[in-house]
Phi, psi and omega in degrees: 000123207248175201276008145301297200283317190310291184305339174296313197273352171280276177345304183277355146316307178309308186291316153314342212253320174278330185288318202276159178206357136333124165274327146307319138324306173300296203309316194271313175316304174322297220266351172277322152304342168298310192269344161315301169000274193258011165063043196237163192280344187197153165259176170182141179229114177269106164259163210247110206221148141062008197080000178247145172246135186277157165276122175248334174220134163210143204217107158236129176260341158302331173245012153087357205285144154202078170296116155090004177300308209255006178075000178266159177303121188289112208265066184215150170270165167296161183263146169288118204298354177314287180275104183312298187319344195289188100317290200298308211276355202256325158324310184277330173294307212253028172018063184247145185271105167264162118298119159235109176286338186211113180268007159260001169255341227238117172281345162346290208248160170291091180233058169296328203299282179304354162259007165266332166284322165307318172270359175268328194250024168077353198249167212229110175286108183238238198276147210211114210250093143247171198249109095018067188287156206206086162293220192257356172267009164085357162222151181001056191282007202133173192223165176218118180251149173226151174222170171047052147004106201223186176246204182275333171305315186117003185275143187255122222235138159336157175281148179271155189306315208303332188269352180316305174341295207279334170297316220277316168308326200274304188285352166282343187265329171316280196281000157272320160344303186245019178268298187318320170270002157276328158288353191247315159334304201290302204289356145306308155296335161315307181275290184330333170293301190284354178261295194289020196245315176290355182294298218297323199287321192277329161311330157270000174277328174237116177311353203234005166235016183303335161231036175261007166307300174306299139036250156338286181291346179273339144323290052098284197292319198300322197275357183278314161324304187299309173283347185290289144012267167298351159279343170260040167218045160054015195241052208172146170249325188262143200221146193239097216273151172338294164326313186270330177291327150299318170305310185295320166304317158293329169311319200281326180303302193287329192284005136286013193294298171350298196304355164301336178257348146308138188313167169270331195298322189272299193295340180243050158274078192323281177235188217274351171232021125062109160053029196256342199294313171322302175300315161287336177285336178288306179286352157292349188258328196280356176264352176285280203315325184313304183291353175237350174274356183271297165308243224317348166270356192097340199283343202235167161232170221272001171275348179259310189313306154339296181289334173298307187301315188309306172291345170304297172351272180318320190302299198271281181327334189274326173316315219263355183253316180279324208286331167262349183295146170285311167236126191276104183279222184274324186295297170339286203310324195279325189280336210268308193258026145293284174299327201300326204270357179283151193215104177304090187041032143117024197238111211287144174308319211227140163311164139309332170263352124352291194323276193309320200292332163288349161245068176272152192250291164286130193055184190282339203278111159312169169310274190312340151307318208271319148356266160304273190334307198276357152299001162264009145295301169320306175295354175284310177284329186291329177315300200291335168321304183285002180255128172290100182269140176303128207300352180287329208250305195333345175268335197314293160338298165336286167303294204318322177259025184248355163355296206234102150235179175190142205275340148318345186107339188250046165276216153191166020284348201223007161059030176299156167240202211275314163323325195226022146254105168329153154330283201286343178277344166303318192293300197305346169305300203280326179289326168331291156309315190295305202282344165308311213270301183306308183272151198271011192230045182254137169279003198245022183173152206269176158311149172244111165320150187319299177326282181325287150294350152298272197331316168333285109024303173304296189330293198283000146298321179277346167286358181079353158323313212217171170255112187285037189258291155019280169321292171310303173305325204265308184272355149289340178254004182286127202226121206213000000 
């Protein structure tokens, strides 16, 4: 190999090397072009963790050995970055390139390890190159043992002087190879950190959202689990890659962030008059006391007192029926606003705003509550706005504030339709929903069985919300 072909197999390593973003993939590439290289029978890839160097990949092709290829963990302790005696750990303090042609000759290094392994598995450790990795901040990422050299016969020989270079080269590509992919892990961990810590914030704010966030996203991931499933069974077009299942799961972490700024009066609003109930039971007993002390005085007669007691009467059964139902039906509604209309010698039983809050048809919320809730997808996105998302990431916000969107057109914030809505912002619409439907800690409604809340759920697929392809897939994986 003349010094041409050497800067080509460094260059086109390098460029692999830069391109994979496998961390196992990188790993098995390093130590397999190292050994194609220099033509050697086994390997070993330490990366320098905690002050040890780990085992991460081990390779003998005589012996079929192939460790650690595949991302599982190698069931050896680490060597200690310390002990000089070591080879490997003696490389990484004094950051040297060794040769050693024969480790049965050679007194330098402690090489009990590999003449005890020869003898439990038969196999004959003779000469051996380690590499030192030295990324571009100049520090230690790891060491590359290479062992048993050969020729074109196959008989095993030193490494030649002639590969220092280029192993030496090989292992500067390394350890920026893997300094990078450890900076890009930490800012990974970074936007993950800053999500479960806001997951964590909306969710500890109210007792009555503690796990639909989490919730959500697990939801979220089951059904991305579920079509990657039916796509390798050929029934799916769409398939959801590390990437794209991190990002929806995180986007699914995010889509409640807004609600730090809705009031609580509003987010732990239980029933349609939230305390209101105490004020009004006083003052209906001080228009009872009133209406009898007016008979017993003469100005009223006891057939008007009477019909005043009836309507309180009535007034506090119908309170005591609408103010927690989930929905008021027409007849209720009809009956609700007859009494509402009752009055104490022209002086009215209920406030205006009483009024409204009791004839709310649905839920806990007035127009103007409901407002202010669903104003937090907005606040979702100007929050996430101001957050730098890392280019790995970069949809998650996107979806996350595309939540309660609906492919008619009549969601909100922005009234998107079914063309400019995604796969994930559809599944998170449908997880969403379901946990809505499904939890047990919400206050303004009891849990709905399973059944019941799918069915739910068709409807508003078949109304154009939501996507019922979606809606199935959540209730095949789903186990409640």
């Amino acid at each position: 190999m003349n010094k041409t072909d050497e800067l080509q197999v460094i260059l086109d390593i390098g460029i692999a090397l830069s391109a994979e973003r496998d961390r196992n993939k990188l790993f098995n590439m390093i130590i397999t072009k190292s050994m194609d290289i220099t033509n050697c029978d086994a390997g070993t890839l330490y990366l320098l963790e905690d002050g040890a160097l780990h085992f991460k990949i081990m390779k003998t092709l005589s012996m079929g050995v192939d460790k650690g290829s595949g991302g599982e963990a190698i069931d050896l302790p680490p060597v200690a970055a310390v002990s000089e005696a070591n080879i490997c750990s003696y490389a990484a303090i004094h950051r040297e390139t060794l040769n050693i042609v024969d480790v049965r000759k050679d007194e330098t290094f402690d090489f009990s390890g590999p003449k005890k392994y020869d003898a439990m598995t038969g196999y004959h450790t003779q000469s051996m190159r380690v590499v030192p990795l030295i990324d571009d901040d100049d520090e230690v990422a790891g060491v590359l043992q290479l062992i048993s050299a050969q020729d074109s016969e196959g008989n095993v020989i030193g490494f030649e002087s002639h590969f220092e270079k280029i192993i030496y080269a090989l292992g500067s590509l390394t350890a920026i190879a893997i300094s990078n992919m450890r900076y890009q892990q930490e800012l990974k961990d970074q936007m993950w950190s800053f999500t479960e810590a806001m997951a964590a914030a909306i969710d500890e704010r109210t007792p009555y959202n503690a796990s639909h966030t989490r919730k959500v996203a697990k939801y979220s991931g089951m059904i991305a689990d579920h079509i990657n499933e039916l796509h390798d069974k050929g029934l799916e077009e769409e398939y959801f890659d590390t990437n794209r299942k991190e990002q929806l799961v995180m986007g699914a972490f995010l889509h409640d962030i807004g609600k730090m700024a809705v009031p609580l009066e509003v987010m732990n609003k239980a029933t349609r008059l939230n305390g209101r109930e105490s004020e009004i039971g006083k003052r209906l007993e001080i228009f009872r006391l009133k209406a009898k002390v007016m008979m017993l005085e003469g100005k009223m007669s006891e057939e008007w007192y009477e019909d005043i007691t009836s309507h309180i009467d009535e007034i506090i059964s119908m309170m005591e029926k609408v103010n927690s139902a989930g929905f008021l039906d027409d007849d209720t509604y009809e009956s609700l606003q007859k009494i509402l209309e009752y009055d104490f010698c022209g002086e009215p039983f209920f406030t205006d705003k009483e009024k409204e809050c009791l004839s709310i048809r649905k839920g806990t919320l007035t127009q103007e509550e409901r407002k202010v809730m669903e104003s937090h997808v907005a606040i979702t996105k100007r929050i996430l706005d101001k957050v730098h998302f890392i280019k790995y990431f970069e949809n998650a916000p996107i979806w996350a504030a595309q939540h309660h969107e609906c492919l008619n057109g009549k969601g909100y914030p922005l009234g998107l339709t079914a063309e400019q809505l995604g796969v994930e912002a559809r599944i998170m619409a449908v997880a969403d929903i379901c946990d809505a439907l499904l939890a047990t800690d919400r206050p303004y409604k009891k849990p709905i069985p399973k059944e019941k809340a799918f069915a739910i759920m068709r409807d508003m697929a078949a109304s154009g919300n939501i996507d019922g392809k979606y809606v199935e897939y959540l209730y095949d994986c789903i186990d409640v």
